[in-house]
C-alpha positions as CSV (number, residue, x, y, z in Angstrom):
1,X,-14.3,70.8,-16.1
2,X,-15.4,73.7,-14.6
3,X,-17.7,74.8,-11.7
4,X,-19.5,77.7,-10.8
5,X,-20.0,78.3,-7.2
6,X,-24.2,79.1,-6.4
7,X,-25.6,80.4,-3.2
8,X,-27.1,76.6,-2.8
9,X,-24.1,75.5,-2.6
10,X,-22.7,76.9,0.3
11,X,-23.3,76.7,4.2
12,X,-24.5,79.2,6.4
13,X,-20.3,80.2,6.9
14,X,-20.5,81.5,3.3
15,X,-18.1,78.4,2.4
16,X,-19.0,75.8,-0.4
17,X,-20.5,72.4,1.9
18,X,-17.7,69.8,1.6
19,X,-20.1,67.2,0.7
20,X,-21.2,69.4,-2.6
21,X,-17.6,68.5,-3.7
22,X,-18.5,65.1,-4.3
23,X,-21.4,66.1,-6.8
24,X,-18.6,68.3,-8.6
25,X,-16.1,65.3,-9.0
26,X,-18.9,62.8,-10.1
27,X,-19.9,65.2,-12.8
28,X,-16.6,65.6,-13.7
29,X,-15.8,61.7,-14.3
30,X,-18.9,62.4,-16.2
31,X,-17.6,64.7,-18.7
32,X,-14.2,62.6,-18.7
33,X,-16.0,59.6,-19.8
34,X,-18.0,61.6,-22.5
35,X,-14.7,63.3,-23.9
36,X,-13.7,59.7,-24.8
37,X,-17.1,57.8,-26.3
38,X,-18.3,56.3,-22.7
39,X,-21.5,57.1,-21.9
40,X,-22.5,55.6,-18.2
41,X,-26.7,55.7,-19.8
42,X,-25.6,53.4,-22.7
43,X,-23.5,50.8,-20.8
44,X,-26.3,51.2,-17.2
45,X,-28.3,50.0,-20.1
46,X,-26.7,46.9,-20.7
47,X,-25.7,45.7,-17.4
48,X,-22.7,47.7,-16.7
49,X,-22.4,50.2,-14.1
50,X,-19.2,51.7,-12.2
51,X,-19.9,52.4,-8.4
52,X,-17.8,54.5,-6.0
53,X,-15.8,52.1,-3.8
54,X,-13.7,54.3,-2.0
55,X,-13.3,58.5,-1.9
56,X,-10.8,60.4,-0.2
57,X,-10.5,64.4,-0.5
58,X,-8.2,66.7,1.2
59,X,-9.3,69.7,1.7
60,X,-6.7,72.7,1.4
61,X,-8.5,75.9,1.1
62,X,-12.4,77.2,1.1
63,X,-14.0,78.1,-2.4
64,X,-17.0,80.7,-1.9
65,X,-20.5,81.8,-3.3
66,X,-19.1,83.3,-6.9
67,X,-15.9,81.3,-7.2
68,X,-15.2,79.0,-10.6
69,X,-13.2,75.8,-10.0
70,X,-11.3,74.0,-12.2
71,X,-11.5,70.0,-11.5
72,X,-8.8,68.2,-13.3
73,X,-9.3,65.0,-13.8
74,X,-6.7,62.2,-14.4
75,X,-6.6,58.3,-14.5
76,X,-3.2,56.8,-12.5
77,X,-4.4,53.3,-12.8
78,X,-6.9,50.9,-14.7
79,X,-6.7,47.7,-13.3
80,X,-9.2,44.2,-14.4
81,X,-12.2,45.8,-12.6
82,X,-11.4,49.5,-11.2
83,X,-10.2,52.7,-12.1
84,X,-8.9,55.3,-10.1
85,X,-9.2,59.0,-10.2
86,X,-6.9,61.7,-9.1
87,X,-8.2,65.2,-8.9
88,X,-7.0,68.9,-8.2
89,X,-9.6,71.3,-7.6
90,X,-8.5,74.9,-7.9
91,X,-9.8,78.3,-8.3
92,X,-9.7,80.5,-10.7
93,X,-6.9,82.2,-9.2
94,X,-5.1,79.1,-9.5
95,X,-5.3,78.3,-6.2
96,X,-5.7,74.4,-4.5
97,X,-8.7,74.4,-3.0
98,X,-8.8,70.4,-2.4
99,X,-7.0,67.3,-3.9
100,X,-9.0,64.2,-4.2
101,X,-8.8,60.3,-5.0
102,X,-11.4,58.2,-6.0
103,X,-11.9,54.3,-7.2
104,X,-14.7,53.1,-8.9
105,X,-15.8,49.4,-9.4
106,X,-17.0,47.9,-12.6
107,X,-20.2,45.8,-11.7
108,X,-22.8,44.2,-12.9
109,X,-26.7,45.0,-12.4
110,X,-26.1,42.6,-9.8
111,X,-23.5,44.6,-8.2
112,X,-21.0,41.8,-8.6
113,X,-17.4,42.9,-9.9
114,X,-17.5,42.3,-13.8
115,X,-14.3,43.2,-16.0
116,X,-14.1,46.2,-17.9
117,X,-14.5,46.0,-21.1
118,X,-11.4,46.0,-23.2
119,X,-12.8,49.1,-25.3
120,X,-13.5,50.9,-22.3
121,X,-10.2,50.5,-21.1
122,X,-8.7,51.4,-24.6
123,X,-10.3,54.6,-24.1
124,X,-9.2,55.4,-20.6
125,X,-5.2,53.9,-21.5
């Protein structure tokens, strides 16, 4: 996926708010899980949602007002209940601006740990 740096998105240094890189890794997950038939509205919808349980992000180099970043996304494990994320977020130049890791939780609209479904994880595996 990729992302086009706004004004709004950065802090009065001129340098994109760190916290604004967790908007551009959910909506990439987003688009992941589209690419492959899982839509979050459909499955919210019947009592299945997938919460953000842990996030890490290094980050290696500032991305600025006009930039466009890359965010690849990759799954390096599906286990009964999680999934977790790797990311690399570079510029357009090619260059690392951060490297992140996150695990979502399959719940229910309880948010109680519930299984994922076994064609969900066909689609991620």
């Amino acid at each position: 996926m990729n992302a086009r740096i706004y004004y709004h998105h950065t802090d009065c240094g001129g340098v994109v708010y760190y916290a604004n890189y967790l908007k551009f890794l959910e909506e990439a997950r987003t688009e992941y899980f589209e690419q492959r038939g899982i839509f979050m509205k459909d499955l919210s919808g019947k009592g299945i949602l997938f919460v953000v349980s842990r996030q890490e992000i290094d980050y290696k180099f500032p991305a600025v007002y006009g930039d466009t970043l890359e965010i690849d996304v990759k799954i390096t494990d599906v286990g009964a209940a999680k999934i977790e994320f790797v990311n690399q977020i570079k510029r357009q130049d090619g260059k690392t601006i951060a490297l992140a890791k996150t695990i979502l939780v399959c719940v229910d609209k309880n948010l109680k740990p519930k299984s994922i479904l076994e064609d969900i994880r066909s689609k991620l595996t």
